[in-house]
MARFI-787938 format. One record per atom (N, C-alpha, C): residue number from 0; atom name; x, y, z. Coordinates in steps of 0.05 Angstrom, whole numbers, plus 5000, padded with zeros to 4 digits. Layout:
# residues N
R    nr   atom      u      v      w
R   NUM     CA      X      Y      Z
...
END
This chain:
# residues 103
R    nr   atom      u      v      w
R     0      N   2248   4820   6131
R     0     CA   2243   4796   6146
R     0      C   2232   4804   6174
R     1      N   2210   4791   6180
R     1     CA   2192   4786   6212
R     1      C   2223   4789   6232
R     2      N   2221   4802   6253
R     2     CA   2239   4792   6275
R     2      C   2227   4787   6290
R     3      N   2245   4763   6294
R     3     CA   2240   4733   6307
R     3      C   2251   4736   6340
R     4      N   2231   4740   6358
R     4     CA   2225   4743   6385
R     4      C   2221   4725   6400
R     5      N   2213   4708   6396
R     5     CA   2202   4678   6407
R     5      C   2221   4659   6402
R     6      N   2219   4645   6423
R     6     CA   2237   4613   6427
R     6      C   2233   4598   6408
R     7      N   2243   4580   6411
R     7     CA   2229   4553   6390
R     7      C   2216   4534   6407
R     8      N   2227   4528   6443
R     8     CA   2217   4525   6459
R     8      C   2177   4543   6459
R     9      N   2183   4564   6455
R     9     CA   2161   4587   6463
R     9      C   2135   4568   6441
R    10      N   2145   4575   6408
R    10     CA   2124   4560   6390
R    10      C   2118   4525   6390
R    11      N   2144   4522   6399
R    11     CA   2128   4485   6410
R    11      C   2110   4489   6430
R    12      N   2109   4502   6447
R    12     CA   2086   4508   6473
R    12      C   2061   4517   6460
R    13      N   2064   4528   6439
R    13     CA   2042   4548   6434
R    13      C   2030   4532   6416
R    14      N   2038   4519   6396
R    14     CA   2035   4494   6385
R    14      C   2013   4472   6405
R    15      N   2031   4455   6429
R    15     CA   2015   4445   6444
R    15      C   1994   4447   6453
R    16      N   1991   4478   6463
R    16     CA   1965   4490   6465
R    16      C   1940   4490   6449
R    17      N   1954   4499   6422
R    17     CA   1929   4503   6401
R    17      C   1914   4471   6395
R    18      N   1936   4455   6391
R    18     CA   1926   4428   6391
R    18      C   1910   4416   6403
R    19      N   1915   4418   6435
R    19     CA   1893   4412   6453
R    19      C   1863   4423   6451
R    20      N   1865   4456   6436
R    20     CA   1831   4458   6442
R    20      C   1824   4452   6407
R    21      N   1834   4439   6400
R    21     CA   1831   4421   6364
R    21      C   1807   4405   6378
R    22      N   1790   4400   6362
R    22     CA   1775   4414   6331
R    22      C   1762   4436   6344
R    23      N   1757   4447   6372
R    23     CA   1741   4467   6368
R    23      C   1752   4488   6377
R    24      N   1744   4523   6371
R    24     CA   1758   4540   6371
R    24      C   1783   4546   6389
R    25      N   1798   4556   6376
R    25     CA   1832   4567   6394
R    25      C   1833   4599   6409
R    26      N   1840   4591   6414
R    26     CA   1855   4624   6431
R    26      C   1880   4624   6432
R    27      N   1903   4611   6419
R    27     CA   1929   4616   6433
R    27      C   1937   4636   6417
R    28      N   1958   4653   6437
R    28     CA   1970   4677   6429
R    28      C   1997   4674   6415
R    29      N   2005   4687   6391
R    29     CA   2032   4687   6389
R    29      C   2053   4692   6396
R    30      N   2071   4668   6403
R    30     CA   2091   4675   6414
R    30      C   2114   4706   6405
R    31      N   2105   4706   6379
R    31     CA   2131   4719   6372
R    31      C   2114   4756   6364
R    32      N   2083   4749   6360
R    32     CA   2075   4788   6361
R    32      C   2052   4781   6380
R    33      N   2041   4760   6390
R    33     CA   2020   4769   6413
R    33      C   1997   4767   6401
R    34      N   1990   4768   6376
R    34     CA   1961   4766   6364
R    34      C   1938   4738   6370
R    35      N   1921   4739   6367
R    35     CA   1904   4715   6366
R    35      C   1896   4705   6338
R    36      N   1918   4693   6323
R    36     CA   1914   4691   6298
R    36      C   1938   4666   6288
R    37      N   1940   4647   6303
R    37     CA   1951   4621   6300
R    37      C   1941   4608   6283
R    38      N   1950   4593   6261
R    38     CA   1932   4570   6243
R    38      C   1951   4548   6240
R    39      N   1945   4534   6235
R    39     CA   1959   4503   6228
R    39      C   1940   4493   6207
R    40      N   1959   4475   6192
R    40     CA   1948   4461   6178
R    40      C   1963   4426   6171
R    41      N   1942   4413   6174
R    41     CA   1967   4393   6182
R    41      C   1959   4373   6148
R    42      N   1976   4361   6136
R    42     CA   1971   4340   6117
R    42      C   1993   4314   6128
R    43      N   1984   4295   6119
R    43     CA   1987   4275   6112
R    43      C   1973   4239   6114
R    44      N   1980   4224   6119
R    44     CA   1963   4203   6115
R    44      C   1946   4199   6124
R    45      N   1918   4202   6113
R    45     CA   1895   4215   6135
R    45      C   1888   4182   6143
R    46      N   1889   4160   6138
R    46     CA   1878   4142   6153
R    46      C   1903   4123   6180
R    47      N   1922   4139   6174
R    47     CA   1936   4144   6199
R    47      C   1935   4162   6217
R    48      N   1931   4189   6215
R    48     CA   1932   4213   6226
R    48      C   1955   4219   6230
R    49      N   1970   4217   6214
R    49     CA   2002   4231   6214
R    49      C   2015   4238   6197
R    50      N   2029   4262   6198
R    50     CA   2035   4273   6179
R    50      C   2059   4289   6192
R    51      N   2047   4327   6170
R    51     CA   2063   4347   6181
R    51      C   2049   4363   6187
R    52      N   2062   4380   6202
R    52     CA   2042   4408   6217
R    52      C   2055   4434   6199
R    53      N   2039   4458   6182
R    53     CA   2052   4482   6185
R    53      C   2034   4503   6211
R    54      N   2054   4516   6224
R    54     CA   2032   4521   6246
R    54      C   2051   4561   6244
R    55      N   2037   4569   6239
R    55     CA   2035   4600   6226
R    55      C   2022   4615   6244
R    56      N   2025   4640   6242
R    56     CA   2007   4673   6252
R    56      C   2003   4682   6226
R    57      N   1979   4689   6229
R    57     CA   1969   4707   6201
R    57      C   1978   4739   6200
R    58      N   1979   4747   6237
R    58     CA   1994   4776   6246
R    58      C   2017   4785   6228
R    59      N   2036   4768   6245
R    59     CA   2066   4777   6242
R    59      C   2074   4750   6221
R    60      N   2068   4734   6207
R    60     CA   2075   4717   6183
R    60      C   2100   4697   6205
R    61      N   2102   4689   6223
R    61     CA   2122   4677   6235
R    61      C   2114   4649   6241
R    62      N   2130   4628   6237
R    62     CA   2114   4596   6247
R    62      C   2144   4577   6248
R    63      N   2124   4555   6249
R    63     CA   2152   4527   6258
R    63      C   2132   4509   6225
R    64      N   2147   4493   6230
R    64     CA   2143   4464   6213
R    64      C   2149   4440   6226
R    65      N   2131   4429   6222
R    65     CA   2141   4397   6246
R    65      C   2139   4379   6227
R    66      N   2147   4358   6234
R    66     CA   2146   4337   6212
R    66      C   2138   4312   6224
R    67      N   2128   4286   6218
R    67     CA   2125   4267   6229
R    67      C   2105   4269   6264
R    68      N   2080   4279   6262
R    68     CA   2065   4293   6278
R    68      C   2041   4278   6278
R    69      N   2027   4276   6305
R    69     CA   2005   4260   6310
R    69      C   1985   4292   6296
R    70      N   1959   4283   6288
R    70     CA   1945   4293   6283
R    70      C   1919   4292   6308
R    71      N   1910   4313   6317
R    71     CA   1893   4313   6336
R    71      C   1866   4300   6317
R    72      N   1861   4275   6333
R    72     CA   1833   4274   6331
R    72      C   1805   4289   6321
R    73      N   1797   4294   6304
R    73     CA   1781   4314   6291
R    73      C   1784   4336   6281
R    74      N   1806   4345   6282
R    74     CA   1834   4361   6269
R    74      C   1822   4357   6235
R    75      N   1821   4383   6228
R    75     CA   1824   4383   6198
R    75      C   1854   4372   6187
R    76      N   1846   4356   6168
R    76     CA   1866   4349   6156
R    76      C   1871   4341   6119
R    77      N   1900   4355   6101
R    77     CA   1899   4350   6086
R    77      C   1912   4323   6078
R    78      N   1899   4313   6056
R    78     CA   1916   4279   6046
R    78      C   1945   4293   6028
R    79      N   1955   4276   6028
R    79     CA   1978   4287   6017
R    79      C   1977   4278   5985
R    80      N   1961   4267   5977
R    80     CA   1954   4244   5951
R    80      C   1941   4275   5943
R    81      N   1923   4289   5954
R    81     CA   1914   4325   5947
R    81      C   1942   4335   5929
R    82      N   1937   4345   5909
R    82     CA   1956   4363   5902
R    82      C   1963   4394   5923
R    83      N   1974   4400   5925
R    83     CA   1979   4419   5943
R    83      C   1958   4445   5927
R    84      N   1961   4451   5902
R    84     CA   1935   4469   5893
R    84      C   1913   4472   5895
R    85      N   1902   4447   5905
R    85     CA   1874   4432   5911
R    85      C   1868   4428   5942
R    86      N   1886   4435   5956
R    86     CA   1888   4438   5978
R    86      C   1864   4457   5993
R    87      N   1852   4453   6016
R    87     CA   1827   4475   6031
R    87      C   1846   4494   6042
R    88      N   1858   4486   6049
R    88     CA   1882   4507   6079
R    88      C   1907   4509   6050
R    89      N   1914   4543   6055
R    89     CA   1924   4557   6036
R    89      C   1947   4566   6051
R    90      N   1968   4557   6061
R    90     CA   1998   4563   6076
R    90      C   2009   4587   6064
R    91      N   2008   4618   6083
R    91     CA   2018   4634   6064
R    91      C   2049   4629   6064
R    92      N   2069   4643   6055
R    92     CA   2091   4639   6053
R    92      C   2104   4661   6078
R    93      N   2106   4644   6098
R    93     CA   2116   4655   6134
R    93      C   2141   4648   6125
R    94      N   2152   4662   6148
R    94     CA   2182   4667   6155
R    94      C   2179   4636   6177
R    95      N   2190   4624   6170
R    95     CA   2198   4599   6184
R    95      C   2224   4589   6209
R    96      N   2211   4593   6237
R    96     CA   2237   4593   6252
R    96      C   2249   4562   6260
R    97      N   2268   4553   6259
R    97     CA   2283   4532   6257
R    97      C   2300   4531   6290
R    98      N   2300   4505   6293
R    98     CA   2305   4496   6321
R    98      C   2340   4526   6339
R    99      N   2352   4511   6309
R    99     CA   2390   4526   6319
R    99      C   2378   4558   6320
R   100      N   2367   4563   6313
R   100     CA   2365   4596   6308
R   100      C   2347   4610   6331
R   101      N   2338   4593   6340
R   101     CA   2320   4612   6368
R   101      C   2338   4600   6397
R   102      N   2351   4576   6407
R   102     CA   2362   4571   6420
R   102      C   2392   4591   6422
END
């Protein structure tokens, strides 16, 4: 297992960040190895724009999960009516850090 270096505070920030320069290219760094290799992928009701976020490093395999999340405006987004196999954005299987465990 990834060790887990970063806040949960740290990936909500880094999170915020990446969102803001949505839809066009990112730079934010990872909180937890420092790489430039952040992805998100957000699904759900695309004629709401809300859903969930998985928001990952491709580096060090480390991320959060949000749930119930505004979708940035021009933000790629999957429908959730998509089968998850059929899906464009391919979520690898990260080590997932949870709120109790980094506080």
């Amino acid at each position: 297992m990834q060790a887990l270096t970063a806040s949960w505070a740290g990936w909500v920030a880094a999170y915020e960040q990446h969102c803001k320069a949505l839809p066009g290219p990112t730079h934010t760094v990872c909180p937890n190895c420092g790489a430039d290799e952040l992805r998100v992928m957000f699904a759900g009701r695309t004629e709401r724009r809300t859903g969930y976020a998985a928001f990952w490093c491709e580096g060090c395999l480390v991320g959060i999960h949000l749930g119930r999340c505004a979708v940035p405006e021009g933000a790629a987004m999957e429908s959730l009516d998509t089968p998850v196999e059929q899906r464009a954005v391919r979520v690898p299987n990260y080590t997932m850090l949870w709120p109790d465990e980094a506080e």
